[in-house]
C-alpha positions as CSV (number, residue, x, y, z in Angstrom):
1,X,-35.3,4.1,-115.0
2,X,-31.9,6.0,-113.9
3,X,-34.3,8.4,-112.4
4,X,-36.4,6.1,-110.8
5,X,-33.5,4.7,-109.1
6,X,-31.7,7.8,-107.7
7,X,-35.2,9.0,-106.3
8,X,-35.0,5.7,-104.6
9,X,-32.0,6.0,-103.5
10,X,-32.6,9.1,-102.2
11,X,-35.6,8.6,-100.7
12,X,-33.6,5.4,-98.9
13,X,-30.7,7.8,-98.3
14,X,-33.2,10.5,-96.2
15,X,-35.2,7.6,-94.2
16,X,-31.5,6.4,-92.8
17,X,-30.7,9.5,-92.3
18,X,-33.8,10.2,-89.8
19,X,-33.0,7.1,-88.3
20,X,-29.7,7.8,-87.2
21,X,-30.5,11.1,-86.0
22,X,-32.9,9.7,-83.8
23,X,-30.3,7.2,-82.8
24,X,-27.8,9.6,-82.0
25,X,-30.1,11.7,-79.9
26,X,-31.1,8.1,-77.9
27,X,-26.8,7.8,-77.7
28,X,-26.2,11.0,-76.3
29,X,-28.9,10.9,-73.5
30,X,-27.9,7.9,-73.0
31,X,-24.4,8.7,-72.6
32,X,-25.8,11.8,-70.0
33,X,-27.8,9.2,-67.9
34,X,-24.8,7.0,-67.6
35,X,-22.7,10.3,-66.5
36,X,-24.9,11.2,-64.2
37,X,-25.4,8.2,-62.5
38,X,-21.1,7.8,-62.3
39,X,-21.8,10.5,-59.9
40,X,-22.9,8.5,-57.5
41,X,-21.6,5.0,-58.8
42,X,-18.3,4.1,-58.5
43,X,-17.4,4.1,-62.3
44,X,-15.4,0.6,-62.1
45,X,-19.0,-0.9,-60.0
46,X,-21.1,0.8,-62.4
47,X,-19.2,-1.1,-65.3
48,X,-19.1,-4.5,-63.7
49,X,-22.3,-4.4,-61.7
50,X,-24.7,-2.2,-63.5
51,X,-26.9,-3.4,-67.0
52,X,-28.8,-1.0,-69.1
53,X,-32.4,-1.8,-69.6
54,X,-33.5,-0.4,-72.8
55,X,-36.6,-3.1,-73.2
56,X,-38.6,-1.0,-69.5
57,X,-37.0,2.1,-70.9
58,X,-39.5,4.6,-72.4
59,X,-40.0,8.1,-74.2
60,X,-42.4,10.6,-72.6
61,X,-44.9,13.1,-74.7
62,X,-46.4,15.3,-72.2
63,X,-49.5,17.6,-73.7
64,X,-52.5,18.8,-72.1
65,X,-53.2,16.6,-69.0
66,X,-51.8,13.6,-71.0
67,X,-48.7,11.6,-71.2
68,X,-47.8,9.2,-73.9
69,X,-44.8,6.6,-73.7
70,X,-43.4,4.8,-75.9
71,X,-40.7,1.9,-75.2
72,X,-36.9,2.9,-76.7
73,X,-37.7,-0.7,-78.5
74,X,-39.6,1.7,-81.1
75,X,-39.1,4.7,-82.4
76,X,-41.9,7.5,-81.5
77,X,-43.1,10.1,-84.2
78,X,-42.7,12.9,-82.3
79,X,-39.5,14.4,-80.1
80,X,-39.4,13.8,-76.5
81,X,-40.4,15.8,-73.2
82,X,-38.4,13.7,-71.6
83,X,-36.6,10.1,-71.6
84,X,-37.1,7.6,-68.5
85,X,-33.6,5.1,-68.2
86,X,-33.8,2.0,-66.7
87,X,-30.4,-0.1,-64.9
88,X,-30.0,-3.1,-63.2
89,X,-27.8,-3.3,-60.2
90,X,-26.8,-7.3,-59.8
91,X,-23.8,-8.1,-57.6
92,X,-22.6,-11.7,-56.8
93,X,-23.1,-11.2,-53.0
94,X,-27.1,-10.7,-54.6
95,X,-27.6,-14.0,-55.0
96,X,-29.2,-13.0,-58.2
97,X,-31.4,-10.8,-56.8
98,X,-31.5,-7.2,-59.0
99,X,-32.1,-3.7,-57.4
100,X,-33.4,-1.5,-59.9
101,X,-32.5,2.2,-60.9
102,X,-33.8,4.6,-62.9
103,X,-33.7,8.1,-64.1
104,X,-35.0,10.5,-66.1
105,X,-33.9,13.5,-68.4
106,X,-35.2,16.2,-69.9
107,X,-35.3,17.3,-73.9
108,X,-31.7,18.8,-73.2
109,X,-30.5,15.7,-71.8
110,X,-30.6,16.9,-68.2
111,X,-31.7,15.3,-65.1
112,X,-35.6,15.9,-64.0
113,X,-35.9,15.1,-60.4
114,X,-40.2,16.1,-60.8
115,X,-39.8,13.0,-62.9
116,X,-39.4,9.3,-61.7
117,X,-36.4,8.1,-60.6
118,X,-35.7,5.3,-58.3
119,X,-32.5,3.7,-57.1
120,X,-30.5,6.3,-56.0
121,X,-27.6,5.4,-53.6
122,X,-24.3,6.5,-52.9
123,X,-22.2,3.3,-54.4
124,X,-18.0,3.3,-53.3
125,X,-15.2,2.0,-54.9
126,X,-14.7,-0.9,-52.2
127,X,-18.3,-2.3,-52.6
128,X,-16.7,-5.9,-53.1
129,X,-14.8,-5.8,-49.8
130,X,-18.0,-4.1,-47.9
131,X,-21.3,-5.5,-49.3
132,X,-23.1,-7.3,-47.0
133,X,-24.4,-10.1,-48.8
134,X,-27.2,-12.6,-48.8
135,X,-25.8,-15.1,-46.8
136,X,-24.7,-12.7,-44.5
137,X,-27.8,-10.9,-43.7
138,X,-29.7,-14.0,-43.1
139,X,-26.6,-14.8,-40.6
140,X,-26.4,-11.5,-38.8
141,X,-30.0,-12.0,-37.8
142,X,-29.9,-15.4,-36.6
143,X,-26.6,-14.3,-34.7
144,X,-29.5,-11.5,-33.1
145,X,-30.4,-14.2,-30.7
146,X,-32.9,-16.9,-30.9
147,X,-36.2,-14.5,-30.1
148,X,-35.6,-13.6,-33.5
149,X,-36.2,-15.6,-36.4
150,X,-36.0,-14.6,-40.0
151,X,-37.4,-16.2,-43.4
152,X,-35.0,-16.2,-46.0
153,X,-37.6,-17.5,-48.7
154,X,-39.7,-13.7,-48.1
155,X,-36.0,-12.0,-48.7
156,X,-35.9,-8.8,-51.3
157,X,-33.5,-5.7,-51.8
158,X,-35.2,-2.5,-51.1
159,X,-34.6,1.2,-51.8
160,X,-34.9,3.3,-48.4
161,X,-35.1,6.3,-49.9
162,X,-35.0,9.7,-47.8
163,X,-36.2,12.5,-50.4
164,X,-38.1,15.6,-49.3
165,X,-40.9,17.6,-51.1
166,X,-38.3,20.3,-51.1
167,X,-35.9,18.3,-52.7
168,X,-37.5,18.2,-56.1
169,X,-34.9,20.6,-57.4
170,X,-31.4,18.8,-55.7
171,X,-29.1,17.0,-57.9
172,X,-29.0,13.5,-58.2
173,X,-26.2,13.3,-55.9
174,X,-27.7,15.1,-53.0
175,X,-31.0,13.1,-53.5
176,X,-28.8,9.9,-53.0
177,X,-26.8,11.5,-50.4
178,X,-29.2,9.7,-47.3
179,X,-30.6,6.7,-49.7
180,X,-29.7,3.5,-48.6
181,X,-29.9,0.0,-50.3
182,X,-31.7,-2.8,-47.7
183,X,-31.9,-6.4,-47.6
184,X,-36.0,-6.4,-46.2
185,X,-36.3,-9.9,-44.3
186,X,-39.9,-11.1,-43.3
187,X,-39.4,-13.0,-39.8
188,X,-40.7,-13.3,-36.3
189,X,-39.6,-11.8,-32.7
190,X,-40.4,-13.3,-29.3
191,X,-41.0,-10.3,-27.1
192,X,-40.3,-11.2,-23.2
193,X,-40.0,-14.8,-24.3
194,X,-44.0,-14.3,-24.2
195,X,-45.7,-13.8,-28.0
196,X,-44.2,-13.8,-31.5
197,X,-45.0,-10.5,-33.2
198,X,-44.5,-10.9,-37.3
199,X,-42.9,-8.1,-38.9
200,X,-39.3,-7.8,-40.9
201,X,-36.1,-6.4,-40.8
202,X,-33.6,-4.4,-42.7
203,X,-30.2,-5.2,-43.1
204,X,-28.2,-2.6,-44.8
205,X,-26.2,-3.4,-47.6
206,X,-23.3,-1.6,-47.6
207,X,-22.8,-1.2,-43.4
208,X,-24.7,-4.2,-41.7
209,X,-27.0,-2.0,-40.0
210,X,-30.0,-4.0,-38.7
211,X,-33.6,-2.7,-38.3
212,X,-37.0,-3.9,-37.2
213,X,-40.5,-3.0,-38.2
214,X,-42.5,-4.7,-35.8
215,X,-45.8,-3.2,-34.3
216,X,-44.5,-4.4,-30.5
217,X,-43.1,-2.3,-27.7
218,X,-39.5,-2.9,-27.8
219,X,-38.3,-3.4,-24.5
């Protein structure tokens, strides 16, 4: 019976140690993600502002014209090609909207930019005195004038991202270097005080810029 038990034991001993080595490999690309992205992220906004997702984060097998991923919720029977990290970005001034970012690292823990990735934007350390929030991007177009008219119900934040095919190999600070984060408002316009032409603008978040994307000749 003595035996019996310390095989048990042992047996119990080996399955928590795979477990935990697993778990520490998880930690430390974690910990590489979260460095990475600190880059670009203020580190005192990334603390407040910026939420793990580890339930839409996912492993990646990659074999012969296949991919397999499984969710960090489980653990996979088989190492990693690579690890996909998923963060919320939710500010106050969001109006609890969320803008999504994600990245993705490689077996050594390093950042793949052929991978996905999403989200990336240069973030400073005076966000709270800058953002332009929801309020006041629905204001700054209605300040535009009354041939414009905006719909705050059909509001979202968007990523207007600037990467280049020959970017695939820049780090992830240079691919957020010309990224911009953009309130996208559906509305209306009134060109010549003749016809309404549908369409929405963009209202950056961190400068106020305002942009249209309306199929109408601007005059």
């Amino acid at each position: 019976m003595k035996q019996i038990f310390i095989i048990k034991v042992l047996l119990l001993s080996s399955v928590i140690t795979v477990a935990q080595s697993k778990q520490n490999v998880y930690g430390e690309y974690k910990e590489n993600a979260d460095s990475l992205l600190t880059t670009i992220i203020d580190k005192g906004v990334f603390t407040r502002y910026v939420r793990f997702r580890a339930d839409k984060s996912y492993y990646i097998k990659e074999g012969n014209n296949t991919q397999q991923k499984v969710s960090f919720s489980k653990q996979p029977d088989w190492d990693p090609d690579f690890c996909t990290f998923f963060y919320d970005f939710s500010h106050p001034g969001f109006s609890g909207h969320r803008f999504p970012i994600a990245i993705t690292l490689d077996r050594s823990g390093k950042f793949a930019p052929q991978k996905y990735f999403c989200g990336f934007v240069i973030i400073p350390d005076s966000l709270d005195a800058i953002i332009v929030s929801k309020k006041m991007a629905i204001k700054s177009l209605k300040d535009g004038g009354p041939r414009n008219k905006a719909y705050p119900s059909s509001l979202q934040l968007v990523w207007v991202n600037s990467e280049k095919k020959e970017q695939v190999y820049a780090s992830v600070r240079e691919l957020a270097e010309f990224n911009s984060i953009k309130w996208r408002v559906r509305g209306t316009v009134l060109f010549r005080d003749e016809k309404k032409y549908r369409g929405y603008f963009l209202v950056d978040v961190l400068t106020g810029s305002i942009g249209r994307n309306f199929a109408i000749p601007w005059d």
